[in-house]
LOBA-789640 format. One line per field, with one value per atom (N, C-alpha, C, O): atom name; x, y, z; residue number from 1; residue in three letters. Coordinates in nm, 2 decimals, padded with zeros to 4 digits, always signed. Example, Ala and Ser with C-alpha at 12.3 -4.5 7.8 and 13.67 -1.06 7.14 Angstrom:
// residues 2
atome [N:CA:C:O:N:CA:C:O]
X [+01.32:+01.23:+01.32:+01.42:+01.28:+01.37:+01.29:+01.34]
Y [-00.57:-00.45:-00.33:-00.33:-00.22:-00.11:+00.00:+00.11]
Z [+00.78:+00.78:+00.78:+00.85:+00.71:+00.71:+00.79:+00.80]
num [1:1:1:1:2:2:2:2]
residu [ALA:ALA:ALA:ALA:SER:SER:SER:SER]
//
This chain:
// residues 132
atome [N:CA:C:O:N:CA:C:O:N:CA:C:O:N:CA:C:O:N:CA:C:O:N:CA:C:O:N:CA:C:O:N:CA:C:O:N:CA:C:O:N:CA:C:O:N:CA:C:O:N:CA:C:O:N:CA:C:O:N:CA:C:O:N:CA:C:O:N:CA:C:O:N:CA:C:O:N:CA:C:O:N:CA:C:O:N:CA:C:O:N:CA:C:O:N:CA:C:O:N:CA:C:O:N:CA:C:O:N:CA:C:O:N:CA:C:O:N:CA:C:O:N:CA:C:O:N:CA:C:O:N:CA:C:O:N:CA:C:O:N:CA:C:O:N:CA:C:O:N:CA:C:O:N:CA:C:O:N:CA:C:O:N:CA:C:O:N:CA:C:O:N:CA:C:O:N:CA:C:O:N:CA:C:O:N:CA:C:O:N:CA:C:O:N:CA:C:O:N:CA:C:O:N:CA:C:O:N:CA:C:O:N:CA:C:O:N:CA:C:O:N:CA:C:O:N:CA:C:O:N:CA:C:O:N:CA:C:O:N:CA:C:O:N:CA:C:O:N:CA:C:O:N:CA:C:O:N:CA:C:O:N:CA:C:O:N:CA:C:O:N:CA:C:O:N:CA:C:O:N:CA:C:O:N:CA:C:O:N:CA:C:O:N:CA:C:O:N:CA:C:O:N:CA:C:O:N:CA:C:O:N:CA:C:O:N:CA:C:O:N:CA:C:O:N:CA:C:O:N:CA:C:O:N:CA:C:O:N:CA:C:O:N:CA:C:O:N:CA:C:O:N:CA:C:O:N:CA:C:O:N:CA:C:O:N:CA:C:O:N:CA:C:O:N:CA:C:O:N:CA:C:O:N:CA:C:O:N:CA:C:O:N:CA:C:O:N:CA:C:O:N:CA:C:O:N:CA:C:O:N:CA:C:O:N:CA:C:O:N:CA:C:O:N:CA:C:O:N:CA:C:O:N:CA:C:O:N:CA:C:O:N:CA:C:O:N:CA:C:O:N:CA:C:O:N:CA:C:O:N:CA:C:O:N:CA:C:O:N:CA:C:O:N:CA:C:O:N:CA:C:O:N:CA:C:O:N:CA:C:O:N:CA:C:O:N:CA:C:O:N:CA:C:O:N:CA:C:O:N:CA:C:O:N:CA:C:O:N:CA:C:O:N:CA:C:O:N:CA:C:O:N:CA:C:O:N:CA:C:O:N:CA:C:O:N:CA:C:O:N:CA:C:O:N:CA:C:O:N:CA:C:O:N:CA:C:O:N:CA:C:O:N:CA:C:O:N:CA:C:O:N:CA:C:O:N:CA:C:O:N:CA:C:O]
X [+01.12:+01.12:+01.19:+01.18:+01.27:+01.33:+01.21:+01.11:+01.27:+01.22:+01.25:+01.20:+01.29:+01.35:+01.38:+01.37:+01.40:+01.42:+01.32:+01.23:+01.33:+01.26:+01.29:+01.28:+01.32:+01.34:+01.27:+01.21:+01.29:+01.20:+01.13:+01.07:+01.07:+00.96:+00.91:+00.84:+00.88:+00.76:+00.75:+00.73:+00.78:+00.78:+00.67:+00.68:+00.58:+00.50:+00.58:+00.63:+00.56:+00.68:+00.61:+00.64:+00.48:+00.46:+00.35:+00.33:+00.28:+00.18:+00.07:+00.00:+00.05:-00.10:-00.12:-00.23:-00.01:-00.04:-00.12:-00.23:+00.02:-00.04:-00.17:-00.23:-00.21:-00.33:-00.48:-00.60:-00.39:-00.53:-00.55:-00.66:-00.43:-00.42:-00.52:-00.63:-00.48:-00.51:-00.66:-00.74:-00.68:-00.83:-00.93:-01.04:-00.88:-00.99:-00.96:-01.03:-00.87:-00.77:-00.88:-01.00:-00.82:-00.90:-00.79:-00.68:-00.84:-00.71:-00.72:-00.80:-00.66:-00.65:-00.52:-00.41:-00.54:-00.45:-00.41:-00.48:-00.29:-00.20:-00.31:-00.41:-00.34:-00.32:-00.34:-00.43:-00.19:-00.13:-00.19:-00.20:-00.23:-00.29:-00.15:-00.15:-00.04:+00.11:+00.10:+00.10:+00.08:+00.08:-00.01:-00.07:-00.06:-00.16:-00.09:+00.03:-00.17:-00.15:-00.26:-00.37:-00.27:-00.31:-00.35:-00.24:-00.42:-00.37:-00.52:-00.63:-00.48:-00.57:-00.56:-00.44:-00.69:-00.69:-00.74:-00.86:-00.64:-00.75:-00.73:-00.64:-00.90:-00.95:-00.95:-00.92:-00.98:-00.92:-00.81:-00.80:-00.68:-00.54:-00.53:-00.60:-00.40:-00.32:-00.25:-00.28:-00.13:-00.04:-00.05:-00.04:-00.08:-00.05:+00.07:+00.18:+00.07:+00.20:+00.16:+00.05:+00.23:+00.26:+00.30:+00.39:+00.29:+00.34:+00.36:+00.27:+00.49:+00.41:+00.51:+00.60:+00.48:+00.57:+00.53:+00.44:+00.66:+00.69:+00.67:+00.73:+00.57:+00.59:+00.56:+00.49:+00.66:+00.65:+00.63:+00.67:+00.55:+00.51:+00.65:+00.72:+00.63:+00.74:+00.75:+00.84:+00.61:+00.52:+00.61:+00.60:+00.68:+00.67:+00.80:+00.83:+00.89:+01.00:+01.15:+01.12:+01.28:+01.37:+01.35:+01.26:+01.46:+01.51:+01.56:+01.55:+01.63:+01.73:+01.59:+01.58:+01.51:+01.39:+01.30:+01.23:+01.27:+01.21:+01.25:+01.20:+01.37:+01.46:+01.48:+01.50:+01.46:+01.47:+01.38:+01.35:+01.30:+01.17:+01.12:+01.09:+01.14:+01.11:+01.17:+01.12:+01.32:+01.45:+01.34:+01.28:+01.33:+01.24:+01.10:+01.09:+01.02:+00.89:+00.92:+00.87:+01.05:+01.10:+01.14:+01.05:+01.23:+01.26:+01.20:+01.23:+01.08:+00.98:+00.88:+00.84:+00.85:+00.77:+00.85:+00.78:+01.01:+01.05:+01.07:+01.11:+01.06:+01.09:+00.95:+00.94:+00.85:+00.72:+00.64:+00.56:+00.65:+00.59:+00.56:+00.46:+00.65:+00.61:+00.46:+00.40:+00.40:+00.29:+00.16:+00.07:+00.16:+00.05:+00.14:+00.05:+00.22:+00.23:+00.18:+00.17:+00.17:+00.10:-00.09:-00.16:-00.12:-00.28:-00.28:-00.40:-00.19:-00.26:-00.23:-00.29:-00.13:-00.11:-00.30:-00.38:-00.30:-00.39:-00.55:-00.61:-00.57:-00.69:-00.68:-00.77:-00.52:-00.50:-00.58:-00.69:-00.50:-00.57:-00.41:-00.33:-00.41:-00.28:-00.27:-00.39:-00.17:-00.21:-00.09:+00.03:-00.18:-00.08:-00.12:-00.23:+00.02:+00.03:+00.08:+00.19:+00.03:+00.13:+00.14:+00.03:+00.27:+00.26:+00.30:+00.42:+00.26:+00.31:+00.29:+00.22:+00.34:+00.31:+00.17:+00.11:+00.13:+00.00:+00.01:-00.01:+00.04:+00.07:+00.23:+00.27:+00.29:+00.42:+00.53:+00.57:+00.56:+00.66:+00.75:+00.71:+00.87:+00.98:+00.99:+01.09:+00.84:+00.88:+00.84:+00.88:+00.74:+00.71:+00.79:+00.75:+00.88:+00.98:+01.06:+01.05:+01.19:+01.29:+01.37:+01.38:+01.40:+01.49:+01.39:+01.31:+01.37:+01.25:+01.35:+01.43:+01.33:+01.37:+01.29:+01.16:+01.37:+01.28:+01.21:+01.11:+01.23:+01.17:+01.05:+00.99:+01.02:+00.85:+00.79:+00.67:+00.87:+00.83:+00.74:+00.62:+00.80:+00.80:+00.65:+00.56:+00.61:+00.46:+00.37:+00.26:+00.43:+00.29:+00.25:+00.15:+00.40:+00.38:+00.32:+00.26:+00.39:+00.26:+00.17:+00.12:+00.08:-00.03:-00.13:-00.25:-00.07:-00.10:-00.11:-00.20:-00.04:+00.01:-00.11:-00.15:-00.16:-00.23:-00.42:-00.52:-00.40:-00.50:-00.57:-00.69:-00.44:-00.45:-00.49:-00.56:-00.47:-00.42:-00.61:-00.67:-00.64:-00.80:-00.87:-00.98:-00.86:-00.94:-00.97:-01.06:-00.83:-00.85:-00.93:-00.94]
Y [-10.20:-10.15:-10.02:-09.93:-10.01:-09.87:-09.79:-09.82:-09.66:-09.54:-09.57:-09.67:-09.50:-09.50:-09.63:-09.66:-09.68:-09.84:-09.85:-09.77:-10.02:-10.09:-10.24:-10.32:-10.28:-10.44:-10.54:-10.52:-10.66:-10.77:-10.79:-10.89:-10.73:-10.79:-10.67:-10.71:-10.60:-10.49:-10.50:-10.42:-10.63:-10.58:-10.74:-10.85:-10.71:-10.82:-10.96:-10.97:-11.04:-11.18:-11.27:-11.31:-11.33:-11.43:-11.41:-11.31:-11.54:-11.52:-11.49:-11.40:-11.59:-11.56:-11.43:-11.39:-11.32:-11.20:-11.09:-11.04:-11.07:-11.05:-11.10:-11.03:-11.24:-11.24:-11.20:-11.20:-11.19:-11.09:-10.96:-10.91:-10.91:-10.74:-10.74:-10.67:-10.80:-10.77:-10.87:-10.84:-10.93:-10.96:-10.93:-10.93:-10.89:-10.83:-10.66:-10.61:-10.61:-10.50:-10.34:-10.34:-10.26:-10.14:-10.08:-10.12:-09.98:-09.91:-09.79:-09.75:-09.72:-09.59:-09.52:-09.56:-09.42:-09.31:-09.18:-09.09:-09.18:-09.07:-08.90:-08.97:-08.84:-08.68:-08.65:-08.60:-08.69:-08.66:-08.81:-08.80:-08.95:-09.05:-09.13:-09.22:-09.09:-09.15:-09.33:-09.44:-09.28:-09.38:-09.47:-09.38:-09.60:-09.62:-09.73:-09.76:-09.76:-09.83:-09.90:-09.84:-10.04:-10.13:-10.15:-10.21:-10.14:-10.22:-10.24:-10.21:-10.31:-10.40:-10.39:-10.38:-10.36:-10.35:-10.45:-10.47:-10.54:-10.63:-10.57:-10.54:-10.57:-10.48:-10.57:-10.51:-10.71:-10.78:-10.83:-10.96:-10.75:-10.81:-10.79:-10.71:-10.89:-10.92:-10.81:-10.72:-10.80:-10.65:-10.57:-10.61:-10.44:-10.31:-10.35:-10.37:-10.37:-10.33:-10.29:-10.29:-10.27:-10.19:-10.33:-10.38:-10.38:-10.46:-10.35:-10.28:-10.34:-10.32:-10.39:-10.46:-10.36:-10.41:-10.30:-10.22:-10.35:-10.22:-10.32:-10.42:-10.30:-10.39:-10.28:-10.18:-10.34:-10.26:-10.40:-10.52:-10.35:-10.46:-10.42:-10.32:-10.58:-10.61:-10.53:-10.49:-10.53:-10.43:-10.23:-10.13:-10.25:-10.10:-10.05:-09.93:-10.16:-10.09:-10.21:-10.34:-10.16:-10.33:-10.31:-10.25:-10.39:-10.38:-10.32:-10.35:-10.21:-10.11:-10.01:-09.95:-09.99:-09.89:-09.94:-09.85:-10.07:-10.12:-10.09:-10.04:-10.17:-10.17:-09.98:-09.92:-09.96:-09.74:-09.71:-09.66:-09.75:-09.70:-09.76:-09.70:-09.89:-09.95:-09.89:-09.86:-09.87:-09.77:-09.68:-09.68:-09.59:-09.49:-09.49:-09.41:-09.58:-09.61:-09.63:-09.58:-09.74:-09.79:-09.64:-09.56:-09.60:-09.50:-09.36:-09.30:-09.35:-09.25:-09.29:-09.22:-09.46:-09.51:-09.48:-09.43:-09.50:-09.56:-09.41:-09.43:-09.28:-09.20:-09.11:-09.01:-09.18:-09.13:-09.23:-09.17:-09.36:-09.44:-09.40:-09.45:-09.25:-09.24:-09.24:-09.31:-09.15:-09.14:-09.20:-09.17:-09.30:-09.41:-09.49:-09.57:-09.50:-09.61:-09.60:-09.67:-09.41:-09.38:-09.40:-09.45:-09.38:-09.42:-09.56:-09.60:-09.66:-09.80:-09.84:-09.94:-09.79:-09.80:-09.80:-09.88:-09.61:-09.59:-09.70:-09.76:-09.69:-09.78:-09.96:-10.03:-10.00:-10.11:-10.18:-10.23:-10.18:-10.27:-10.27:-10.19:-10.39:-10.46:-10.38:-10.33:-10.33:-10.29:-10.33:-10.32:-10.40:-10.45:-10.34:-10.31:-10.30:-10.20:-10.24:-10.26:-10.26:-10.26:-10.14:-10.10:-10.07:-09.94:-09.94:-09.97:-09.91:-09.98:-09.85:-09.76:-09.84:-09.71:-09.74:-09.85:-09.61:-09.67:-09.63:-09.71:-09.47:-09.45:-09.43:-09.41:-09.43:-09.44:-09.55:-09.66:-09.50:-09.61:-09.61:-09.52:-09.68:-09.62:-09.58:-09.55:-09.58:-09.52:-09.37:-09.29:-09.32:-09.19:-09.11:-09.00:-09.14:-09.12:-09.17:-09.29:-09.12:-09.25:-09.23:-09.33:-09.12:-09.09:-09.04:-08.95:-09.09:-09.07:-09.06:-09.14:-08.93:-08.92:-08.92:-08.93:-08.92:-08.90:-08.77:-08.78:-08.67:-08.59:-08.54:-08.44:-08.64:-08.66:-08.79:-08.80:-08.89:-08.97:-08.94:-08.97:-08.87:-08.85:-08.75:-08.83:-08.64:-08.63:-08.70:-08.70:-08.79:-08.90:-08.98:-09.02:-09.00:-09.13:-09.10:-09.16:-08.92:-08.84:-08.87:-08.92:-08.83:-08.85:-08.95:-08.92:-09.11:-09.22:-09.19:-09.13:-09.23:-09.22:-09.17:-09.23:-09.02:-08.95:-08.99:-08.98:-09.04:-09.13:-09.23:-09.26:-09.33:-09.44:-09.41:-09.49:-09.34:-09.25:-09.23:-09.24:-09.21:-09.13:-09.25:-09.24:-09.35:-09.48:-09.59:-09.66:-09.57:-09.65:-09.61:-09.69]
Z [+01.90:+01.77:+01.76:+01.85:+01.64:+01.68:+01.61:+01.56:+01.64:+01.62:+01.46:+01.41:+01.42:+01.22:+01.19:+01.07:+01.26:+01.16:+01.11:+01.10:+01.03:+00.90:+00.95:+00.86:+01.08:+01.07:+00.98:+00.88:+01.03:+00.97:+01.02:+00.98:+01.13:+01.18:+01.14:+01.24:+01.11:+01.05:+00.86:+00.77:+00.86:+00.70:+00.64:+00.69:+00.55:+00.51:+00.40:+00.28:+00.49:+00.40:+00.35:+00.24:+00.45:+00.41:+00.28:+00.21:+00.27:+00.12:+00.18:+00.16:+00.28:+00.38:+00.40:+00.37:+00.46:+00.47:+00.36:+00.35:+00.26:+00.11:+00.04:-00.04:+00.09:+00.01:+00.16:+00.16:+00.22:+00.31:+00.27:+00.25:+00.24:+00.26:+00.08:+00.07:-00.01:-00.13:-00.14:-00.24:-00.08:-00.09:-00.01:-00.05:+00.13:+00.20:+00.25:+00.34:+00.18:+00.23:+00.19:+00.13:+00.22:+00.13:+00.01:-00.01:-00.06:-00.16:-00.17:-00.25:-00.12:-00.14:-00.22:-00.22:-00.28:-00.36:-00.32:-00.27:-00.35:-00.35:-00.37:-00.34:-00.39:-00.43:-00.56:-00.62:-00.59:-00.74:-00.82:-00.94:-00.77:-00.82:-00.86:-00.94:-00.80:-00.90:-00.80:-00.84:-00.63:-00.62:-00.52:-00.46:-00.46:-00.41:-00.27:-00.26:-00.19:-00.06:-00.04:-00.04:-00.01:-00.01:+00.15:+00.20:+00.23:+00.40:+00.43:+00.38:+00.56:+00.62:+00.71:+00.75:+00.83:+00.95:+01.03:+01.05:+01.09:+01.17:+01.33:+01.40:+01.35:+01.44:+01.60:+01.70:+01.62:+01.74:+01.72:+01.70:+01.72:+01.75:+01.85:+01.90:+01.96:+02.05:+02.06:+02.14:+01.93:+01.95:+01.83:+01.72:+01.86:+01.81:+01.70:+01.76:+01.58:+01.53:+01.34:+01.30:+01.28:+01.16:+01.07:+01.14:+01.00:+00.85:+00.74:+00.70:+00.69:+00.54:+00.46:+00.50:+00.28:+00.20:+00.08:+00.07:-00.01:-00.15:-00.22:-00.20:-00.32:-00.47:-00.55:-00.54:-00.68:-00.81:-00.89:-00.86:-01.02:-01.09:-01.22:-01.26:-01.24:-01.37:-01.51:-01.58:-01.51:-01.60:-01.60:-01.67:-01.48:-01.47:-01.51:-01.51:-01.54:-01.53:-01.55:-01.54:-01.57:-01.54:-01.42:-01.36:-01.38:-01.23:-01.15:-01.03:-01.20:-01.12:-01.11:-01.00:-01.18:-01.18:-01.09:-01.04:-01.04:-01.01:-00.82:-00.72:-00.85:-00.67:-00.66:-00.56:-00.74:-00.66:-00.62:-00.52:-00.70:-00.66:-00.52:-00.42:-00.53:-00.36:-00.25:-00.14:-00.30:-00.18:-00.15:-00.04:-00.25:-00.23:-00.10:-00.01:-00.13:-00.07:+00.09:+00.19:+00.08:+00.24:+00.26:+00.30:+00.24:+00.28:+00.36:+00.46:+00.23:+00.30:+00.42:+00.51:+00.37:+00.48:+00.61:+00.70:+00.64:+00.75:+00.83:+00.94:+00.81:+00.82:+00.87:+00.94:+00.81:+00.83:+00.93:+00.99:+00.97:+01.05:+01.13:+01.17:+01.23:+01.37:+01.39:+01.47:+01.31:+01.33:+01.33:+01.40:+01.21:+01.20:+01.33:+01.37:+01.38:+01.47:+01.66:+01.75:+01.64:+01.74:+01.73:+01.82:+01.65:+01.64:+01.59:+01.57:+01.55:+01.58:+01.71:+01.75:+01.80:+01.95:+02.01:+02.05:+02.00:+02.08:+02.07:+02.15:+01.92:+01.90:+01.88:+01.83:+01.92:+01.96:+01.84:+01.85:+01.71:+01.59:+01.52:+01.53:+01.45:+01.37:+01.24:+01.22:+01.13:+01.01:+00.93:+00.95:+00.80:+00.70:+00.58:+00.53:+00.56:+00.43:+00.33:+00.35:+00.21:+00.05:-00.04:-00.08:-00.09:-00.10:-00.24:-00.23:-00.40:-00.49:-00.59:-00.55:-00.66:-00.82:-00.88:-00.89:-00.93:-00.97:-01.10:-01.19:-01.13:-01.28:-01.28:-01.39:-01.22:-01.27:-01.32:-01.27:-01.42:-01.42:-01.53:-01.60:-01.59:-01.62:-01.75:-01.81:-01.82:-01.97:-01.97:-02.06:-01.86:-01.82:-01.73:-01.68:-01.71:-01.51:-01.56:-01.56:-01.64:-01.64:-01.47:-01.39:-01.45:-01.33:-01.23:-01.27:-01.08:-00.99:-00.85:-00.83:-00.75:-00.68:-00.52:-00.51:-00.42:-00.30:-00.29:-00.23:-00.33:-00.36:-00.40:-00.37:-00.48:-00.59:-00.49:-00.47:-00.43:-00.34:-00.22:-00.21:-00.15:+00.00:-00.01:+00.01:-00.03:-00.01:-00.04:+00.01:-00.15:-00.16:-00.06:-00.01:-00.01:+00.10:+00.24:+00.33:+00.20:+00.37:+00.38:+00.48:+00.20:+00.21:+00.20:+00.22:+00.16:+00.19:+00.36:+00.41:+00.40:+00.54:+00.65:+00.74:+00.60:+00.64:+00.62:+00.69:+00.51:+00.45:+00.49:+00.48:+00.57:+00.61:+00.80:+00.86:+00.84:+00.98:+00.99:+01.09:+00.88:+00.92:+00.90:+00.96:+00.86:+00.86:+00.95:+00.97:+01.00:+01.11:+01.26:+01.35]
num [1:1:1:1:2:2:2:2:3:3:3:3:4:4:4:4:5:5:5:5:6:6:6:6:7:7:7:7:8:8:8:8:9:9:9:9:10:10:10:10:11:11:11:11:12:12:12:12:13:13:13:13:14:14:14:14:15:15:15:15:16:16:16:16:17:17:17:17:18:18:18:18:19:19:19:19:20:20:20:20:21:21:21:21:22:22:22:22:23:23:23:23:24:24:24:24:25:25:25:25:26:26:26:26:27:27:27:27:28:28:28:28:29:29:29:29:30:30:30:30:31:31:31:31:32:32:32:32:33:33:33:33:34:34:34:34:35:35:35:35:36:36:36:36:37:37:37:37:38:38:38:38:39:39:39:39:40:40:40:40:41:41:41:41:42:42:42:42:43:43:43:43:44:44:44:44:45:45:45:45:46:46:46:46:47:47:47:47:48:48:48:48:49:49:49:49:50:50:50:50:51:51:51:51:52:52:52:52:53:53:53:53:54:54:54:54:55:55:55:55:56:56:56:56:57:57:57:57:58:58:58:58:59:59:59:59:60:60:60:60:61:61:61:61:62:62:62:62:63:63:63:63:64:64:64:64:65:65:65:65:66:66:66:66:67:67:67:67:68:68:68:68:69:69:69:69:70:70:70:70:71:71:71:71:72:72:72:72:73:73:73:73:74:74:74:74:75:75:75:75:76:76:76:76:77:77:77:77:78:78:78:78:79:79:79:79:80:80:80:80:81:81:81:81:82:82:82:82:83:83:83:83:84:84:84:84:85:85:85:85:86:86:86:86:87:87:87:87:88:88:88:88:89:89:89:89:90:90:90:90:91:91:91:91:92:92:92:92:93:93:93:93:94:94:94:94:95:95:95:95:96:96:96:96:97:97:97:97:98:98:98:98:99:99:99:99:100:100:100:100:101:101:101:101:102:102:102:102:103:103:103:103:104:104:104:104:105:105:105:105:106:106:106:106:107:107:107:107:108:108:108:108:109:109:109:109:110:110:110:110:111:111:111:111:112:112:112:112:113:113:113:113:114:114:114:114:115:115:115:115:116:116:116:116:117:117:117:117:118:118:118:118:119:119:119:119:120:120:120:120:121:121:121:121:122:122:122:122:123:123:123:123:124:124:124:124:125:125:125:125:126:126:126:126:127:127:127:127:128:128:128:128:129:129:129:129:130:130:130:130:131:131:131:131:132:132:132:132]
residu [UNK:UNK:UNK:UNK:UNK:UNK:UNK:UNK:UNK:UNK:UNK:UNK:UNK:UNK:UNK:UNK:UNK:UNK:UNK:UNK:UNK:UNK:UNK:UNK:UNK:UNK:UNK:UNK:UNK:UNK:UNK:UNK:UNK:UNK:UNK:UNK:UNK:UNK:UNK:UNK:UNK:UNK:UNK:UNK:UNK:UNK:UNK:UNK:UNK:UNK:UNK:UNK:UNK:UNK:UNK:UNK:UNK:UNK:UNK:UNK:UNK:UNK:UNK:UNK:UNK:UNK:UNK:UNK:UNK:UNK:UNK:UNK:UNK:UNK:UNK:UNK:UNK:UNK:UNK:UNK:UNK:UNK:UNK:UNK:UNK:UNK:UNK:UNK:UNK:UNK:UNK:UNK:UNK:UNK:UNK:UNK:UNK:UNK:UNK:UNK:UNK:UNK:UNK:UNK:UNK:UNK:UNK:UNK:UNK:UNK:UNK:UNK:UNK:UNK:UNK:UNK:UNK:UNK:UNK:UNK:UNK:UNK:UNK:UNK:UNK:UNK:UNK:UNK:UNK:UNK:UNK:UNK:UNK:UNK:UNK:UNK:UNK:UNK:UNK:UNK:UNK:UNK:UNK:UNK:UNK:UNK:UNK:UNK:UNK:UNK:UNK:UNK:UNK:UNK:UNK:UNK:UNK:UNK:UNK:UNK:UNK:UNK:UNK:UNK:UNK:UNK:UNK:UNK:UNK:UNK:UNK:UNK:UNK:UNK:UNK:UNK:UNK:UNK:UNK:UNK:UNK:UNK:UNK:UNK:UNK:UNK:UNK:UNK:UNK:UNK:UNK:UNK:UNK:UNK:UNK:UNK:UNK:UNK:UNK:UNK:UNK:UNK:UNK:UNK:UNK:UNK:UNK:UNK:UNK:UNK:UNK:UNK:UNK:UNK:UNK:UNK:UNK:UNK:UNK:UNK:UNK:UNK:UNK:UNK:UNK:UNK:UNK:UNK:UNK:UNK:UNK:UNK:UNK:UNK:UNK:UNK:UNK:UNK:UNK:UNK:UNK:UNK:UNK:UNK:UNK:UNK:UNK:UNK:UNK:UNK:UNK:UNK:UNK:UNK:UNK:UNK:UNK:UNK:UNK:UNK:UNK:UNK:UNK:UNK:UNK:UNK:UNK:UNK:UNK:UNK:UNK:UNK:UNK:UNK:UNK:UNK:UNK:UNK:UNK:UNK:UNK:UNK:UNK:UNK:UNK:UNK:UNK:UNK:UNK:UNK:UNK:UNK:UNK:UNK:UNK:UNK:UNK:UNK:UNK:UNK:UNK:UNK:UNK:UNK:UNK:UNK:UNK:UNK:UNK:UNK:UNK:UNK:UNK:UNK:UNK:UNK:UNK:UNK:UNK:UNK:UNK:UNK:UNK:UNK:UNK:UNK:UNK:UNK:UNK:UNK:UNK:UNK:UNK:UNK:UNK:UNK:UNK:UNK:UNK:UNK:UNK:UNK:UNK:UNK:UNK:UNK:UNK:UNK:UNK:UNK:UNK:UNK:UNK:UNK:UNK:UNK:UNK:UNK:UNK:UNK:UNK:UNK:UNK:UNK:UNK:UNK:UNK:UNK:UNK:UNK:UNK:UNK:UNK:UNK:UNK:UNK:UNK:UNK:UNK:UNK:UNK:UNK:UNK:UNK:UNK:UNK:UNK:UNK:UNK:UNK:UNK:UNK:UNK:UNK:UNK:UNK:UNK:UNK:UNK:UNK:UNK:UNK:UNK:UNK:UNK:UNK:UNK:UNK:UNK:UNK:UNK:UNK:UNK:UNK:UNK:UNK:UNK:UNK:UNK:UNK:UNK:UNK:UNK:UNK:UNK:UNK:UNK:UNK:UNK:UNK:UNK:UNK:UNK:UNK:UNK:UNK:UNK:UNK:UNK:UNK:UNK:UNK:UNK:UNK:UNK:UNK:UNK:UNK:UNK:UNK:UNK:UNK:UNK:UNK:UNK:UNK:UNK:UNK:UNK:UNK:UNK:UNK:UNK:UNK:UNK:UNK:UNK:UNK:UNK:UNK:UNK:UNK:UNK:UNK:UNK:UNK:UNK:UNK:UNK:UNK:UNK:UNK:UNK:UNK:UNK:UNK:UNK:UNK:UNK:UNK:UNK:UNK:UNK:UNK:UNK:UNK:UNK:UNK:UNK:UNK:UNK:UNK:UNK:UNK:UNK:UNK:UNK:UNK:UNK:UNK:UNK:UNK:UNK:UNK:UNK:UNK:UNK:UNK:UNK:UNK:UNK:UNK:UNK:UNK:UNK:UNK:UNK:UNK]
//
């Protein structure tokens, strides 16, 4: 796995996964409440590894608002991973993340930058880091 990457195998695809994470998953919130993260720990896995996925709802926005805002999310995630990927190493447990807007969205925000992104996603991150 690289360091900074985002392959396809760290990213959530199938439906099976998604409807674990969102039915038996926890939810936690941003700080600022803009945005929330969805994940699931399953505690006897084989291998240590990281899932996650970006959704924005239809509801929030067209499509170009929709695909930035995800750019955005990957981006902060893929940049920020080192760390949640050393503590699901050490306590050897699987984690599926969904990382999605909670109040934002494009009639409030028309233009949204990595900038207003990236501490939320710390602080998910950091959030998610203490639960496991």
């Amino acid at each position: 796995m690289k360091r900074f990457g985002l392959s396809s195998k760290e990213r959530i695809k199938s439906k099976n996964e998604f409807e674990l994470v969102y039915s038996a998953g926890e939810i936690v919130f941003s700080s600022s409440k803009k945005f929330k993260a969805v994940f699931f720990i399953q505690r006897e896995s084989e291998a240590s590894e990281i899932k996650a996925a970006f959704a924005v709802s239809r509801k929030s926005g067209n499509a170009v608002w929709r695909n930035r805002v995800k750019r955005l999310f990957r981006e902060s995630f893929r940049q920020n991973k080192k760390e949640l990927k050393e503590s699901v190493e050490l306590k050897k447990v699987s984690l599926l993340i969904v990382f999605s807007p909670n109040t934002v969205n494009q009639s409030n925000r028309k233009k949204i930058f990595l900038k207003e992104v990236f501490p939320d996603i710390i602080d998910l991150i950091n959030q998610i880091k203490a639960k496991i």
